[in-house]
LOSEFI-518743 format. One record per residue (C-alpha): residue in three letters; x, y, z. Coordinates in pm, 1 decimal. Layout:
! residues N
Ala/X/Y/Z;
...
***
This chain:
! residues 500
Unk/968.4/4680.8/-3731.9;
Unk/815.7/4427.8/-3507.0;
Unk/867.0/4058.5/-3612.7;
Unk/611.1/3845.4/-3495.7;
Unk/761.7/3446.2/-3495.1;
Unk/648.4/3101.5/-3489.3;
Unk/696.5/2962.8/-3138.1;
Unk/840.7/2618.3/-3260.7;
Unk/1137.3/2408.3/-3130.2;
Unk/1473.6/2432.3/-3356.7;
Unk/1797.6/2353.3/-3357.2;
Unk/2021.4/2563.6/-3192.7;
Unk/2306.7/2740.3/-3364.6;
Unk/2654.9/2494.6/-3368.1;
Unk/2859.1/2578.7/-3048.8;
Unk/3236.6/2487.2/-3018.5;
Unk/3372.4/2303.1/-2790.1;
Unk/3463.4/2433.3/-2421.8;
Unk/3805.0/2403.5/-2330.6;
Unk/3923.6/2054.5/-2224.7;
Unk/4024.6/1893.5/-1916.1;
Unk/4425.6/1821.0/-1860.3;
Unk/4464.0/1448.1/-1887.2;
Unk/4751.4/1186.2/-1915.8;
Unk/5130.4/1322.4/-2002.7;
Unk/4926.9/1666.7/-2121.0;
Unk/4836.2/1746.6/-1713.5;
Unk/5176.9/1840.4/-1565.0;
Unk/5227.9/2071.7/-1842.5;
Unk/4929.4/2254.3/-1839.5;
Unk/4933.1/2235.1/-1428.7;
Unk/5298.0/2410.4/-1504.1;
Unk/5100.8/2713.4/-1748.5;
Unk/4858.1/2750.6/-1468.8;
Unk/5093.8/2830.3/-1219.6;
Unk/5308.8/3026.3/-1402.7;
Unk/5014.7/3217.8/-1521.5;
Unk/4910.9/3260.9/-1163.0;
Unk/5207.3/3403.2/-1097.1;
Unk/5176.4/3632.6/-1385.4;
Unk/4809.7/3771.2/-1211.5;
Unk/5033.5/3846.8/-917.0;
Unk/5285.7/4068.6/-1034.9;
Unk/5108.0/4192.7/-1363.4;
Unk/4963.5/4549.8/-1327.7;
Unk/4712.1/4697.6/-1553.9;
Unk/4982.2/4960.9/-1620.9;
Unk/5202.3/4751.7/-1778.9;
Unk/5023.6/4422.2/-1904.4;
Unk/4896.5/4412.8/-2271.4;
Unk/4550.7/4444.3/-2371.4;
Unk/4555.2/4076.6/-2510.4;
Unk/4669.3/3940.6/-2149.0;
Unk/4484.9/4122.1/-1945.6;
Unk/4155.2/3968.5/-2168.6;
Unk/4291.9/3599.8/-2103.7;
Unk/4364.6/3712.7/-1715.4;
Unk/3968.6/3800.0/-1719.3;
Unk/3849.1/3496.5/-1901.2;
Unk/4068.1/3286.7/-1651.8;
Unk/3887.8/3441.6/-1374.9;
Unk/3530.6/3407.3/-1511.7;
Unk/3538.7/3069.8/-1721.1;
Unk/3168.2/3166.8/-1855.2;
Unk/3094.8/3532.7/-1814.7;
Unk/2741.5/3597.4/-1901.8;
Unk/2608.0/3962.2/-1962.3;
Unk/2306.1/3950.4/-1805.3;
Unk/2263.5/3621.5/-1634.3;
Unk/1976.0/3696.6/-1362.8;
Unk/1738.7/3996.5/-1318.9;
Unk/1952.4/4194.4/-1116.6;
Unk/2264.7/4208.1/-1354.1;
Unk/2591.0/4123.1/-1390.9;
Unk/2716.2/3813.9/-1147.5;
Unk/2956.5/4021.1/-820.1;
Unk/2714.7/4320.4/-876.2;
Unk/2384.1/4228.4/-881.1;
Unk/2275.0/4608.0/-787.3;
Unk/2065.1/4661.1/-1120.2;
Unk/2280.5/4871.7/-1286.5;
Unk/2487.1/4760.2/-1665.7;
Unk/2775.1/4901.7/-1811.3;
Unk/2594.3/4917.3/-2115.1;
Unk/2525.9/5301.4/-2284.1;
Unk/2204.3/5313.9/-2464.7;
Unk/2291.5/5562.4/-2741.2;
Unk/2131.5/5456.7/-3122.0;
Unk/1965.8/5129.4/-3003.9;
Unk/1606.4/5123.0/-3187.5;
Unk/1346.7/4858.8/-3201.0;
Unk/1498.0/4554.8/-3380.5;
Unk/1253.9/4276.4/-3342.5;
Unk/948.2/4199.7/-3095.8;
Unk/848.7/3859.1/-3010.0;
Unk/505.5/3674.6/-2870.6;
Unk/289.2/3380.3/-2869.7;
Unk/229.1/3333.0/-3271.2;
Unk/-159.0/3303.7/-3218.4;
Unk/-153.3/3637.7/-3079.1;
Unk/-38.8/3892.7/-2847.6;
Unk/-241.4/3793.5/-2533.4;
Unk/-228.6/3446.5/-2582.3;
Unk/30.7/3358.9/-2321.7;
Unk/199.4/3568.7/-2029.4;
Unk/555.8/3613.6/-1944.2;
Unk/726.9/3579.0/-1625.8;
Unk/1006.6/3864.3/-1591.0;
Unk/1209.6/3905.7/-1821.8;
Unk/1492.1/3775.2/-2008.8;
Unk/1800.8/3631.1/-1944.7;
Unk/2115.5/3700.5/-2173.1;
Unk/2430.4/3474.0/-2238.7;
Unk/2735.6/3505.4/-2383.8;
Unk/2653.4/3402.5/-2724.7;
Unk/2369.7/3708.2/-2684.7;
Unk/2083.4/3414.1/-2705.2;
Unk/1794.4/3563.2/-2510.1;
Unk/1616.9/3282.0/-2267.6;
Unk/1227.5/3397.0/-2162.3;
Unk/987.8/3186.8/-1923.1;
Unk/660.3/3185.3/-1979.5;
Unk/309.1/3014.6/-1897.5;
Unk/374.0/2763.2/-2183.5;
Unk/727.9/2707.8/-2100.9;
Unk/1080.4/2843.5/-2125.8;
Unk/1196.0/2959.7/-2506.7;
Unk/1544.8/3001.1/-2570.7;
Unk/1615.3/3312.1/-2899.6;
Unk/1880.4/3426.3/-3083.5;
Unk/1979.8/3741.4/-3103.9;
Unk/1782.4/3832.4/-3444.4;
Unk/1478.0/3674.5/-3221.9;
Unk/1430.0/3286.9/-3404.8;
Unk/1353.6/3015.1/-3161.5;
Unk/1637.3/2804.0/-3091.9;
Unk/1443.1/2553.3/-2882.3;
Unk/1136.7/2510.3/-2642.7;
Unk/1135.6/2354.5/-2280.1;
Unk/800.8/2296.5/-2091.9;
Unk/871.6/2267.4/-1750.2;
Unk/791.2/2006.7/-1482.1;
Unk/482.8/2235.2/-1399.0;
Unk/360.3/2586.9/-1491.0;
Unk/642.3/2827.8/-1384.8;
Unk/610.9/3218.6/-1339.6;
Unk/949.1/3272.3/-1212.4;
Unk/1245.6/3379.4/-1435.6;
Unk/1532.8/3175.3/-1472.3;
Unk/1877.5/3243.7/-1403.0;
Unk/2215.7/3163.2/-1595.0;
Unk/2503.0/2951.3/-1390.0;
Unk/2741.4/2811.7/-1617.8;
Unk/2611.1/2627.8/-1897.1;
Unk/2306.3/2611.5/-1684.2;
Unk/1917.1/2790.5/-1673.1;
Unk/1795.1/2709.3/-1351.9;
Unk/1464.8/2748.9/-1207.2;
Unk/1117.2/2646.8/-1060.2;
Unk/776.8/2602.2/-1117.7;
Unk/460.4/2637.0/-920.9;
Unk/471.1/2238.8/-902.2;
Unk/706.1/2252.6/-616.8;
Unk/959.0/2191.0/-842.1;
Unk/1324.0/2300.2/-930.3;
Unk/1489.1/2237.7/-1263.5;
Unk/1844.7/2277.9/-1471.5;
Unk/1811.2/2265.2/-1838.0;
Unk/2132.9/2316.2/-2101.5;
Unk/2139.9/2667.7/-2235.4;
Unk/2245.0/2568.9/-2581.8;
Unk/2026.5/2252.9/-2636.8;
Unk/1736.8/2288.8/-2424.6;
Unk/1756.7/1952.9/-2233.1;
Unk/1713.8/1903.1/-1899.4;
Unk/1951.6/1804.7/-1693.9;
Unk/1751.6/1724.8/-1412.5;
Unk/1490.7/1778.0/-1194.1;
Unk/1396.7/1777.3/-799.9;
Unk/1112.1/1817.7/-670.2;
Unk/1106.4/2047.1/-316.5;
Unk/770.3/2035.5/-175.7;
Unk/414.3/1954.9/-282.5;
Unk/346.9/2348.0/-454.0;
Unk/505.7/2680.8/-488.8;
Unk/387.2/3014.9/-470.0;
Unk/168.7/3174.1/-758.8;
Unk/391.3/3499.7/-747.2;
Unk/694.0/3583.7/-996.9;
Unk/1035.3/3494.7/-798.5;
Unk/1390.3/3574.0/-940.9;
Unk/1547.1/3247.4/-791.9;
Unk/1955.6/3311.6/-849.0;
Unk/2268.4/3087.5/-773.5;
Unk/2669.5/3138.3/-687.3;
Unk/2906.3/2963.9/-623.7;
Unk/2775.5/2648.4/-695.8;
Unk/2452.7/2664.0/-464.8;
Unk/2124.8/2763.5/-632.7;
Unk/1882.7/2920.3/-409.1;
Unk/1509.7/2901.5/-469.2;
Unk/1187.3/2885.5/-275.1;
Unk/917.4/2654.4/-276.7;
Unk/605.0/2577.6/34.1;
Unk/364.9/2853.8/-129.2;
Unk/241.3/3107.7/167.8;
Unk/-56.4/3082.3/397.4;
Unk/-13.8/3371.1/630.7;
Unk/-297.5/3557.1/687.0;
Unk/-438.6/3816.7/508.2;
Unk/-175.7/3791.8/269.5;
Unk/-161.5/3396.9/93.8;
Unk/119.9/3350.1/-141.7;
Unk/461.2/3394.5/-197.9;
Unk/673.4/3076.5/2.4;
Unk/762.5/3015.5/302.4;
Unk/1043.0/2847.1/289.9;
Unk/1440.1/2911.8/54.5;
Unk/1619.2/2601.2/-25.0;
Unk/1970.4/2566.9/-123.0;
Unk/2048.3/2326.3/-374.8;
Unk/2378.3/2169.7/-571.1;
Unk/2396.7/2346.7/-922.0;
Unk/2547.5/2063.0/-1096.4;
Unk/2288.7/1814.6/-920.9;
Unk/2005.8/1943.4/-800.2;
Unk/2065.6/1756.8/-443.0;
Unk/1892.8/1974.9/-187.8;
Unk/2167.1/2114.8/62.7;
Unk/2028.9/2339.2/266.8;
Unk/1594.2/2491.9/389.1;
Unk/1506.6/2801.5/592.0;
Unk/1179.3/2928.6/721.5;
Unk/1138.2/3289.3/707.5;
Unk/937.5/3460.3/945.2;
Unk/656.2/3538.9/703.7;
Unk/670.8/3433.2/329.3;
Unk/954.7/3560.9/30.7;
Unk/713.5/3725.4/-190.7;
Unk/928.1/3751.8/-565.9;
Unk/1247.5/3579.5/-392.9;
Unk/1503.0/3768.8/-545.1;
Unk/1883.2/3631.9/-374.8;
Unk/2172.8/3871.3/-372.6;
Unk/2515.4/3747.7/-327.4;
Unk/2797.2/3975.9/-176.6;
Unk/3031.2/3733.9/-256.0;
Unk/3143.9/3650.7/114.3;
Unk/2988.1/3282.0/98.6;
Unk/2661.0/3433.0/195.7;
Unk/2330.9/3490.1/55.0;
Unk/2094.7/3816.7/149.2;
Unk/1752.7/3821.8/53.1;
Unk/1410.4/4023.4/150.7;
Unk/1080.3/3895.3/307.4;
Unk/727.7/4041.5/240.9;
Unk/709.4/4280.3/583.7;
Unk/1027.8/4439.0/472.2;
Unk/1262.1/4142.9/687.6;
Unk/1599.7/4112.7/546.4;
Unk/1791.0/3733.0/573.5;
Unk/2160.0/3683.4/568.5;
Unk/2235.8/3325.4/547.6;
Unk/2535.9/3085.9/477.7;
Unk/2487.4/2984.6/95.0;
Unk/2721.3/2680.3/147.4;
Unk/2465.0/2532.8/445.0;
Unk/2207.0/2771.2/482.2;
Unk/2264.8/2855.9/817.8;
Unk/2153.0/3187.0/957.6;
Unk/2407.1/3462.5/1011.5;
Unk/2142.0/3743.4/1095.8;
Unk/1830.1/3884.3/1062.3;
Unk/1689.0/4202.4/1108.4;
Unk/1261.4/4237.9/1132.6;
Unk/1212.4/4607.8/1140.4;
Unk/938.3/4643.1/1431.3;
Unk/753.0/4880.8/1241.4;
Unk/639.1/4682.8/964.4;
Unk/601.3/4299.8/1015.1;
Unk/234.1/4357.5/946.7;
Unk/295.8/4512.6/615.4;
Unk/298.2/4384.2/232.2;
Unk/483.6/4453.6/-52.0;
Unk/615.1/4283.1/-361.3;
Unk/931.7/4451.5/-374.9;
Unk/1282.4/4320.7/-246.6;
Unk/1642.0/4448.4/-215.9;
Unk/1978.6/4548.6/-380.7;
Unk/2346.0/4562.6/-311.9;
Unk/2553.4/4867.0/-278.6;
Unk/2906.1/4907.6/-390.4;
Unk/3226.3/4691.4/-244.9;
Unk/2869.6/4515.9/-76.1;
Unk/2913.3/4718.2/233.9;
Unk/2525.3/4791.6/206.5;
Unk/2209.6/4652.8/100.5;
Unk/1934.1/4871.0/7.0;
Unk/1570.9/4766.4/58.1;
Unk/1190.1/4891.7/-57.2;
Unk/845.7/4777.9/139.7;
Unk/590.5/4977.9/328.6;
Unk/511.4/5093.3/628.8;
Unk/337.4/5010.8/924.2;
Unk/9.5/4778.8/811.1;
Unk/10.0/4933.0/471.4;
Unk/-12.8/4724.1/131.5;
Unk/45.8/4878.0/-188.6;
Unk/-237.4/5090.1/-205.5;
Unk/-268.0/5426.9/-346.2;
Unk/-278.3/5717.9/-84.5;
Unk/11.3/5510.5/157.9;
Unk/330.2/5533.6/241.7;
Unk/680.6/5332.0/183.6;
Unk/1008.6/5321.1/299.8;
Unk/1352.9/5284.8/145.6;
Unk/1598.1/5144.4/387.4;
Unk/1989.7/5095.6/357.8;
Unk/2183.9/4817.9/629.1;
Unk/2503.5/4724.1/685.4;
Unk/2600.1/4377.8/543.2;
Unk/2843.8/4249.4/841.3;
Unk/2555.9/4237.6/1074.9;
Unk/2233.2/4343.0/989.8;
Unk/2237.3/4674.7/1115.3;
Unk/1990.2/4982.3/1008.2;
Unk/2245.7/5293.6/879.8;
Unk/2005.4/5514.4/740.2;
Unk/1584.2/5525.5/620.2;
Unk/1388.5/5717.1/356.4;
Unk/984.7/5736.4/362.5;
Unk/812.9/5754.6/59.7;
Unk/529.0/5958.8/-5.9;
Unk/379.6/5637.6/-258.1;
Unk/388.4/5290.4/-197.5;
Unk/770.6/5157.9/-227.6;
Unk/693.0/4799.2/-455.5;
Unk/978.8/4769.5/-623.1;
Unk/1343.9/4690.6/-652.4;
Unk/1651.6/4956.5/-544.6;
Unk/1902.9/4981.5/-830.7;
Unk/2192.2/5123.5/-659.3;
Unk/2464.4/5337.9/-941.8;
Unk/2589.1/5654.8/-1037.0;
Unk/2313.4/5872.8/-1214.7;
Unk/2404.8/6134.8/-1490.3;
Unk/2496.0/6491.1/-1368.1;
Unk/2458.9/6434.3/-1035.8;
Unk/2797.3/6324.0/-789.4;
Unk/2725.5/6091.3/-510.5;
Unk/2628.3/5733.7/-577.9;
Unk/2281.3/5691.8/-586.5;
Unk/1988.6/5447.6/-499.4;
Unk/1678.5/5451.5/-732.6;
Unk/1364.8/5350.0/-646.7;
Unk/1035.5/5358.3/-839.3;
Unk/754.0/5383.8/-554.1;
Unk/354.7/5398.1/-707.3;
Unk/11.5/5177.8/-589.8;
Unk/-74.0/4876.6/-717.8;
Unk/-317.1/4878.0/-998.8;
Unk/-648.6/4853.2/-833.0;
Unk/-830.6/5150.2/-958.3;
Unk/-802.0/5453.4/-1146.3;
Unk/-548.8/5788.3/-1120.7;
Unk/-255.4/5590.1/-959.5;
Unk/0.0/5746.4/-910.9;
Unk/395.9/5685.3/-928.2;
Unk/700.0/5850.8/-950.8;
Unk/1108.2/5741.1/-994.7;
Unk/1314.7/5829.8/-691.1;
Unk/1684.6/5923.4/-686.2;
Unk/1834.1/5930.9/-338.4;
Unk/2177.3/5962.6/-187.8;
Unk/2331.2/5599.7/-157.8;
Unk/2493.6/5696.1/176.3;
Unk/2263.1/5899.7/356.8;
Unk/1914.0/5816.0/166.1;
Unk/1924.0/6259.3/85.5;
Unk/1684.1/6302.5/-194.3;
Unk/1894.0/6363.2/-513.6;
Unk/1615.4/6424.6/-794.0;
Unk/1241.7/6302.7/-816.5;
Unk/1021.6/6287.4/-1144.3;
Unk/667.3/6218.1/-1097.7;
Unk/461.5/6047.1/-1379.8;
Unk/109.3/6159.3/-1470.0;
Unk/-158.6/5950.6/-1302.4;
Unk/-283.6/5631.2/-1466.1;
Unk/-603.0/5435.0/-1510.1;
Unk/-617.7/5121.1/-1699.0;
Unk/-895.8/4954.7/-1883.8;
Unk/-1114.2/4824.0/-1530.3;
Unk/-893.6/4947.9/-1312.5;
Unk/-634.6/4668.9/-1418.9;
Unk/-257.1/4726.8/-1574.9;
Unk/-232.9/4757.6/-1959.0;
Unk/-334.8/4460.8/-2105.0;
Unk/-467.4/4269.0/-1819.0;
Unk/-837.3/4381.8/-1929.9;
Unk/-774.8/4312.1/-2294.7;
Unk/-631.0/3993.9/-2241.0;
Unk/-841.1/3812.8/-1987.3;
Unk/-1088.7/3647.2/-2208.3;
Unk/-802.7/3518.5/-2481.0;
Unk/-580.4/3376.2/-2197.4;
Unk/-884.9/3203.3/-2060.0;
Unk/-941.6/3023.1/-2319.9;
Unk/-576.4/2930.7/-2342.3;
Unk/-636.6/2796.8/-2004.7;
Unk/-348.2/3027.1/-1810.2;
Unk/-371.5/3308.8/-1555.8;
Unk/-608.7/3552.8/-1681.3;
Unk/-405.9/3873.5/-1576.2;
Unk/-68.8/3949.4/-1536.4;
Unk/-125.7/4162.3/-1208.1;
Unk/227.4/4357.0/-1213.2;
Unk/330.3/4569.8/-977.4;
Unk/316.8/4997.6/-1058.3;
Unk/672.9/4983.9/-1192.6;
Unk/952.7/4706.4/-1353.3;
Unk/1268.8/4708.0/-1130.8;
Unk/1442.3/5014.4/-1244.2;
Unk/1798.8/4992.2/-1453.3;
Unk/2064.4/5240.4/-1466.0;
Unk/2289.3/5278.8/-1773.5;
Unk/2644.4/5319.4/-1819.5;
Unk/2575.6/5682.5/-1896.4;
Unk/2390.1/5698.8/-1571.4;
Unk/2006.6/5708.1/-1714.4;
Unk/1767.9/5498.9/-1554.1;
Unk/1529.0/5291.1/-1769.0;
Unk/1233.3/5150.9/-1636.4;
Unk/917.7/4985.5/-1698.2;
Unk/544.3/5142.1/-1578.3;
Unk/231.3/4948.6/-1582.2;
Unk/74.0/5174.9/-1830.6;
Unk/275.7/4993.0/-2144.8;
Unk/518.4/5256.4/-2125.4;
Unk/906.3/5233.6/-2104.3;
Unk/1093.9/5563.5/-1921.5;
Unk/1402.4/5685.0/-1983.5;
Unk/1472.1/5936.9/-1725.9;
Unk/1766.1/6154.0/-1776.5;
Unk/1830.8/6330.2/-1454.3;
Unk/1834.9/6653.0/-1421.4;
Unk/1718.4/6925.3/-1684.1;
Unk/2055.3/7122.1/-1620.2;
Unk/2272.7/6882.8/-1798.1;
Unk/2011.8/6742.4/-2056.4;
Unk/2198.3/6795.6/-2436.6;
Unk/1933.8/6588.6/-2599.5;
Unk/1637.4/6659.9/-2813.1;
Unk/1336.1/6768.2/-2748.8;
Unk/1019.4/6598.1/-2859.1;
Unk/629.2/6539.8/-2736.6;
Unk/729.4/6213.7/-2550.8;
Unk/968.7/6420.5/-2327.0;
Unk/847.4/6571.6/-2039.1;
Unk/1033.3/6761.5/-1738.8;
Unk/914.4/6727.3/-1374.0;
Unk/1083.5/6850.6/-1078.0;
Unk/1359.2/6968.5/-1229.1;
Unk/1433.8/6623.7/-1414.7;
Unk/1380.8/6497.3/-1776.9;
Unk/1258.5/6183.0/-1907.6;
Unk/1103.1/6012.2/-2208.5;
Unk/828.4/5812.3/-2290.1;
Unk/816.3/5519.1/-2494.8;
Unk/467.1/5335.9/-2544.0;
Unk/477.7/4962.0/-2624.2;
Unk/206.9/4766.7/-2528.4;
Unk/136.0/4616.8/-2167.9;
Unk/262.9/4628.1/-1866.0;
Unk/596.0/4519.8/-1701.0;
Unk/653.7/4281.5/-1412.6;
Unk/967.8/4314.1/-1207.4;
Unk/1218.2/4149.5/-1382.8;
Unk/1138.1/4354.7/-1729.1;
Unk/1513.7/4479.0/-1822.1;
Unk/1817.1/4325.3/-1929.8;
Unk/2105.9/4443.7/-2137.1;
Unk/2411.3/4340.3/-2278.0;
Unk/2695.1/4456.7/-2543.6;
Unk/2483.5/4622.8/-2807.0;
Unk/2151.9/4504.5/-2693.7;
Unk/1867.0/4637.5/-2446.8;
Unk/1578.3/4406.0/-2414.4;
Unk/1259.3/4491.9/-2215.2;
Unk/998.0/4180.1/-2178.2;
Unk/659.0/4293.1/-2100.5;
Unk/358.7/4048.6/-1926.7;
Unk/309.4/3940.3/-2261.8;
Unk/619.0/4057.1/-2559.9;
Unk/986.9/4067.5/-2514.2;
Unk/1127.1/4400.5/-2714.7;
Unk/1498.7/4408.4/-2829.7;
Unk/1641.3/4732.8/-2896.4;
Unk/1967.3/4698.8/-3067.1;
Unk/2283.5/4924.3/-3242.9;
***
């Protein structure tokens, strides 16, 4: 049952308090507990410690451990993937702009805390939901934004097309402040992300020819203060900045051409860079993942001067994190504009790297597929091909439909997603993912070790099985998040929960 609410600011639900600081005669002693406890991490093994003390060791650890706090998952993983099984989750609620269903756009997709409220930016600012989908509160931000925001802390950070970068509080809605890094910002969705006290965002929007847009230059600023710390220019513009963190003080991230950054996040400086000679005069909207222990990042573009269109070619490549190096390359028979989710996939053994190559929608019969391939030597493990689509004008679903409403509403009159959402992979090793036909995928692997049900929405290709589930439009990168008992998919214009 879809539940369509009234977009209104509220109060949100009554937190507790946090847990204090140590002050006057009560800091030695709880300087003592933290010691001893420290010492209790050291020598307690998982063997022998009880299930109550190993939950205050992990809460020690991770002060504020949010489910889904940025589009690429869980904070240390970042690789797309959730421990989360979808198993009985149905369609709990649906959310949009209470005047209708076109009359705003979304950028991404949610963000989920640890109280399971739901945070999604869009076109008329950032609304913050509970988990039965009732507006907690409203923010309009210091300009139009299009990016999602992330969670640090107590924290939603992120930018707007203004040139400018914000921090609001997650549980009242008020900003905390706001700094302004250049005169504009690119018109493109970016998934700016933060760690260990640095939040790293772009800003400078892109003039290099033929392709405007996206920025030109990542900035490095304070969490807490929004003081700028650090800028880099790229070689050509971050197109849907998307900043992984392998959690060695560094931050990796993906250019436009298919150039991959490692930089200091604590001052920005750069450790390498690697411009694959091939491609520099290539395009695509896609970006990059981390592999396990972060010994590898995976990345999607195109090749040689190609751009996204139907009929050309991609490439998946994999590179060492210490320095940059290539180990190992996959072409793609479709355009590659989208995001690697790097996991292990059902009934198949080594750890794989999913990618969802297909054009961008600029015509009819496009095609796309979802990729499975070896994490460690880019071997294809399974493919399943989709059957071609064509949209209303050539256009995704619902950027035909909606063009004259959002016109009047004075926003961006399409969407203009990519062929496919970033895909996710499930704790039972499925891979969810978002098409630009309206359609979510679940794709189960291989037809061998399928146990569930048949029906008309599931179709086998190649070997593989997946189902088809129609919602409504299409799905920009960002589309999935999940977290304990709760899938949510956002598309360009309605965020979906699926729930237990």
């Amino acid at each position: 049952l879809k539940v369509f609410l009234k977009v209104k600011s509220a109060w949100p639900r009554a937190m507790g308090q946090g847990p204090g600081h140590p002050m006057g005669p009560m800091g030695a002693a709880f300087l003592l507990g933290s010691w001893s406890l420290a010492l209790a991490f050291t020598d307690c093994q998982d063997a022998t410690c009880s299930a109550q003390f190993l939950q205050v060791q992990a809460q020690a650890r991770s002060p504020t451990s949010h489910p889904w706090p940025h589009f690429r998952g869980p904070q240390g993983q970042r690789s797309g993937a959730t421990p989360e099984k979808w198993t009985n989750h149905t369609l709990k609620w649906s959310y949009h702009d209470p005047k209708g269903q076109y009359h705003n756009l979304h950028a991404g997709g949610p963000v989920i805390d640890q109280d399971e409220n739901l945070y999604q930016m869009t076109s008329k600012g950032l609304f913050a939901l509970n988990s039965s989908g009732h507006v907690l509160w409203h923010y309009e931000t210091p300009g139009r934004s299009n990016n999602e925001v992330t969670l640090a802390g107590d924290y939603l950070l992120g930018s707007s097309k203004a040139g400018n970068a914000f921090a609001v509080h997650r549980r009242t809605g008020k900003e905390v402040w706001v700094t302004n890094l250049a005169p504009d910002a690119g018109g493109d969705c970016g998934y700016p992300a933060a760690s260990e006290g640095v939040f790293v965002v772009g800003a400078v929007s892109g003039r290099h020819p033929p392709m405007p847009g996206g920025n030109e230059r990542v900035f490095g600023l304070d969490v807490k203060k929004g003081t700028k710390l650090w800028e880099y220019k790229t070689d050509v513009p971050v197109w849907n900045l998307t900043p992984l963190f392998p959690g060695d003080g560094s931050t990796v991230f993906m250019d436009f051409a298919g150039g991959l950054y490692k930089l200091n996040l604590t001052t920005g400086a750069e450790l390498w860079k690697t411009l694959p000679g091939c491609c520099r005069s290539s395009f695509s909207d896609g970006g990059a993942g981390l592999g396990p222990k972060n010994h590898l990042v995976y990345t999607c573009s195109n090749f040689g001067q190609n751009f996204g269109m139907e009929g050309t070619t991609g490439i998946v490549r994999a590179f060492f994190l210490s320095n940059g190096t290539e180990k190992w390359y996959k072409m793609t028979t479709m355009p590659c504009n989208t995001y690697p989710s790097v996991g292990h996939i059902a009934n198949v053994d080594p750890l794989a790297v999913v990618v969802a190559p297909g054009s961008f929608m600029t015509g009819e019969n496009r095609h796309g597929e979802v990729l499975a391939l070896d994490a460690h030597t880019g071997d294809q493990l399974w493919r399943h091909l989709v059957k071609p689509y064509s949209g209303l004008l050539g256009m995704a679903a619902g950027d035909a439909e909606g063009t004259a409403v959002r016109l009047k509403e004075h926003i961006s009159p399409q969407c203009v997603p990519a062929h496919w959402s970033a895909p996710m992979i499930d704790g039972n090793g499925m891979v969810i993912v978002g098409r630009s036909d309206g359609s979510m995928y679940k794709v189960y692997g291989p037809e061998s070790g399928f146990k569930g049900a048949r029906s008309k929405n599931v179709t086998v290709d190649s070997g593989t099985v997946a189902e088809e589930i129609h919602l409504g439009s299409a799905f920009l990168h960002g589309a999935l998040a999940a977290a304990p008992g709760i899938f949510a998919i956002s598309s360009c214009d309605t965020l979906y929960v699926f729930q237990k």
